[in-house]
C-alpha positions as CSV (number, residue, x, y, z in Angstrom):
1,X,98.4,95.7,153.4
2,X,100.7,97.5,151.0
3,X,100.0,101.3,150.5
4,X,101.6,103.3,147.9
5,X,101.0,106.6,146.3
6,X,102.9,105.7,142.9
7,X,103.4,102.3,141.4
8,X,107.1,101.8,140.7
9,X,109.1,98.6,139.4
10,X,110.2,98.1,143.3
11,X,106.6,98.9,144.3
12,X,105.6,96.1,142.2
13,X,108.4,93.7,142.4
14,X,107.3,93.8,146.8
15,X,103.7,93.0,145.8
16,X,104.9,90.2,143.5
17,X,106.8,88.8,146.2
18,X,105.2,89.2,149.5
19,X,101.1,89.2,148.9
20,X,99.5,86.2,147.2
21,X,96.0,86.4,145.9
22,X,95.5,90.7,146.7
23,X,93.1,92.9,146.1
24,X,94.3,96.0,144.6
25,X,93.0,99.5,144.9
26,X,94.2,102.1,142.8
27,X,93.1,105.8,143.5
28,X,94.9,107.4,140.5
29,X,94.0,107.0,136.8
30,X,97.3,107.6,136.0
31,X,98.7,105.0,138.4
32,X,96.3,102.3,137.2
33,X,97.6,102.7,133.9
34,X,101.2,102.5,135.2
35,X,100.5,99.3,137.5
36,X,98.7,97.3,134.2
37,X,101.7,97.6,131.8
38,X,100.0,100.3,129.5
39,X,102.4,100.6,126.9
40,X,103.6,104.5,126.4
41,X,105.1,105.1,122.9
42,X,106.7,108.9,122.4
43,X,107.3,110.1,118.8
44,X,109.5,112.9,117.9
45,X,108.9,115.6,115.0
46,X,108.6,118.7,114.5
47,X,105.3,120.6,115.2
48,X,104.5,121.1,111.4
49,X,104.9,117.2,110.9
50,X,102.7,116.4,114.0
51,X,98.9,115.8,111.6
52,X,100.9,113.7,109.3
53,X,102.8,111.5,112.2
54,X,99.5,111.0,114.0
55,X,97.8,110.0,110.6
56,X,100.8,107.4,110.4
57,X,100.2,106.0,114.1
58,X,96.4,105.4,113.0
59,X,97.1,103.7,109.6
60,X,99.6,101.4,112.3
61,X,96.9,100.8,114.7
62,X,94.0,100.1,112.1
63,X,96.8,98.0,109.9
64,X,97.0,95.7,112.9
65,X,93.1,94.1,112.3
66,X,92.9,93.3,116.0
67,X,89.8,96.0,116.0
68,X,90.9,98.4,118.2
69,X,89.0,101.5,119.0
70,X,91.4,104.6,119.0
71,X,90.8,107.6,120.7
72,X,92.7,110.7,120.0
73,X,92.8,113.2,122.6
74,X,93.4,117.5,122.2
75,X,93.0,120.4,124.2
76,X,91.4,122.2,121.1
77,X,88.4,122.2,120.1
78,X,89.6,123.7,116.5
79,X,92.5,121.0,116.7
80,X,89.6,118.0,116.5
81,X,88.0,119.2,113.7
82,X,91.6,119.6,111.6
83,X,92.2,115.9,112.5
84,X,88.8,115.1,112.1
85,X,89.0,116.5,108.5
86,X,92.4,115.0,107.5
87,X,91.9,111.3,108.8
88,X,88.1,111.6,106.8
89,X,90.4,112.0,103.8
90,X,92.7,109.7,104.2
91,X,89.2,107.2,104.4
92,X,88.9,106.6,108.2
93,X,85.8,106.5,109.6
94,X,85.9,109.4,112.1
95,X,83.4,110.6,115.2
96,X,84.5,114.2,117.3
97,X,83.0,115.5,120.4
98,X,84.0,118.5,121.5
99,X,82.6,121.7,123.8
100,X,81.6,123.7,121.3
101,X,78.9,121.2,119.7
102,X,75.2,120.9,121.2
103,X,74.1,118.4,123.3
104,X,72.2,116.4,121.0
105,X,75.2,115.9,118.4
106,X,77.4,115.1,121.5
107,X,74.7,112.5,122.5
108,X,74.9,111.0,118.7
109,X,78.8,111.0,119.1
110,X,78.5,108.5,122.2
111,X,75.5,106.6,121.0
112,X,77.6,106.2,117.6
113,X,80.9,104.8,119.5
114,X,78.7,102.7,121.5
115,X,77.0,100.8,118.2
116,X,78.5,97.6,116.9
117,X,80.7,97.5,114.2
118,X,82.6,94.9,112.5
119,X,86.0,94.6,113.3
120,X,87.6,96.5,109.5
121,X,85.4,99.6,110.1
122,X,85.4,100.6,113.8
123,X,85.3,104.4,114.2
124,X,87.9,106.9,115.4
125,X,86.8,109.1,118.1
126,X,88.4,112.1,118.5
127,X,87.7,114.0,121.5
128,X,88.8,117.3,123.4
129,X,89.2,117.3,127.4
130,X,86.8,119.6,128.2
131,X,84.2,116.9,127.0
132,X,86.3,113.2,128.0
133,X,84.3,112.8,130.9
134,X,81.0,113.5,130.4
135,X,81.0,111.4,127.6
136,X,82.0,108.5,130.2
137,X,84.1,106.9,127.7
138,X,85.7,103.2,129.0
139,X,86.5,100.6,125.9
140,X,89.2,102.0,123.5
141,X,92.3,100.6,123.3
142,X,94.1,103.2,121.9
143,X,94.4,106.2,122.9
144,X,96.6,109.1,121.0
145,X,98.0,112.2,122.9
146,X,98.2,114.8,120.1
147,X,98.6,117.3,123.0
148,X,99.6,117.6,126.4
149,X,96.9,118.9,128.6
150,X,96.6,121.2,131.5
151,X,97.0,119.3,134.4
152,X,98.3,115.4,135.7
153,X,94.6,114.3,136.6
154,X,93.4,115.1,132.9
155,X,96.4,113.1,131.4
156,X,94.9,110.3,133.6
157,X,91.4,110.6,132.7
158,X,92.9,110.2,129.1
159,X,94.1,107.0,129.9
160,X,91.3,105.9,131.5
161,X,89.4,105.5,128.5
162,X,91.4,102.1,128.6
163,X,89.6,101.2,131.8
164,X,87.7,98.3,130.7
165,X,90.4,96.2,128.2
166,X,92.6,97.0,132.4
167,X,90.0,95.1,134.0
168,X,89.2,92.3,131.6
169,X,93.1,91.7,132.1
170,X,93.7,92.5,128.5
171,X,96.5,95.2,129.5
172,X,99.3,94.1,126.6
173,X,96.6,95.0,124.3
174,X,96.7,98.5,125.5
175,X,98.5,101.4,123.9
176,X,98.9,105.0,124.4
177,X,101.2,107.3,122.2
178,X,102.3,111.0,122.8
179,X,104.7,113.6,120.3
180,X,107.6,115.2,120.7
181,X,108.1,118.3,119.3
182,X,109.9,121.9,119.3
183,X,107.3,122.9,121.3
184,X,107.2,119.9,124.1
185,X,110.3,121.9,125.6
186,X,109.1,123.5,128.9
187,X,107.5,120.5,129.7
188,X,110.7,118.5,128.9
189,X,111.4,117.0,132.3
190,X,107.8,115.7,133.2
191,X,107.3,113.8,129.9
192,X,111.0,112.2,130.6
193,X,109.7,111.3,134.0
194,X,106.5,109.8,132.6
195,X,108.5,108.0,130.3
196,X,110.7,106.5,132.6
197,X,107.6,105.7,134.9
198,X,105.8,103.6,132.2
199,X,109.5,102.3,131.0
200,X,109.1,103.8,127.7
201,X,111.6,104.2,124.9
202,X,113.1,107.8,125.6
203,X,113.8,109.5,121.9
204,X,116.9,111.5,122.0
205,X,115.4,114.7,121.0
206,X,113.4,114.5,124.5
207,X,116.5,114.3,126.6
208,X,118.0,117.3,124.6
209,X,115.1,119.3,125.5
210,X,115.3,118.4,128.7
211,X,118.8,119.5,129.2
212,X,118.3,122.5,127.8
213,X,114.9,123.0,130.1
214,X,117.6,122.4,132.9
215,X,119.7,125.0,132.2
């Protein structure tokens, strides 16, 4: 038996070596995205630039024609409907859920998501945390960071929107990006730990601001 309560590269490198044929159990959201490989990608602008960067991460994803279904993930309610607005433009197909619709147009969100579509035109769900998990969502393979939220455990029921591609073993497909901005500063050290933890790129501008945090 091997207990741990965070997956590391040693952590990982013991189970590799030393159990054959295991069953894993993992308590943490967070941690099963960290034990499956879950690519973390961290782009750095400035606050102002922030729609337009996020508008260029979807054009990458959809550009890719593998069909994956991107979830983008805020804090604020107002924030999903500017994104919802300025990806509609741009001609992507676009569902939001957020607290401060009714039931029934949440309800026609998730049935929405749910209904097959060809691989060219799947939908892009923007969602806000207040809302992620009632909506019980399980198959993306994307999923966008435009903010940071409150605490660790909603970052990690963020991510578990990749749940199902984990379980199918189809973790290389999986991809989860976050941004970097003037405003990313307090919170400095913990995103360079995250980082690190998923063995992410690390921009430059991050490890500024996390100097300058430490000071």
């Amino acid at each position: 038996l091997l207990y741990t309560s965070t997956w590391t590269q040693k952590v990982a490198a013991l189970n590799e070596k030393f159990l054959q044929d295991q069953m894993m159990v993992v308590c943490s959201k967070l941690e099963m995205a960290v034990s499956m490989g879950c690519t973390l990608l961290a782009h750095a602008c400035t606050a102002d630039q922030r729609l337009t960067e996020l508008r260029r991460v979807v054009d990458t994803v959809v550009e890719g024609q593998r069909g994956d279904r991107i979830i983008i993930c805020t804090s604020s309610a107002q924030d999903a409907e500017d994104i919802k607005e300025i990806l509609m433009r741009y001609a992507h197909t676009v569902l939001c859920a957020h607290e401060n619709l009714v039931q029934d147009q949440k309800a026609e969100v998730f049935t929405q998501w749910r209904a097959p579509c060809a691989q060219n035109s799947m939908p892009v769900l923007v969602i806000t945390d207040a809302v992620l998990l009632k909506m019980c969502i399980d198959d993306a393979q994307c999923v966008i960071h435009f903010d940071f939220p409150a605490s660790k455990s909603a970052f990690g029921n963020r991510l578990d929107c990749l749940r199902k591609s984990f379980l199918a073993g189809e973790s290389a497909r999986c991809n989860s990006h976050l941004f970097i901005t003037e405003d990313t500063t307090d919170i400095a050290h913990t995103i360079l730990h995250l980082l690190k933890r998923f063995g992410s790129d690390i921009p430059d501008e991050l490890v500024k601001q996390s100097n300058f945090a430490a000071k």
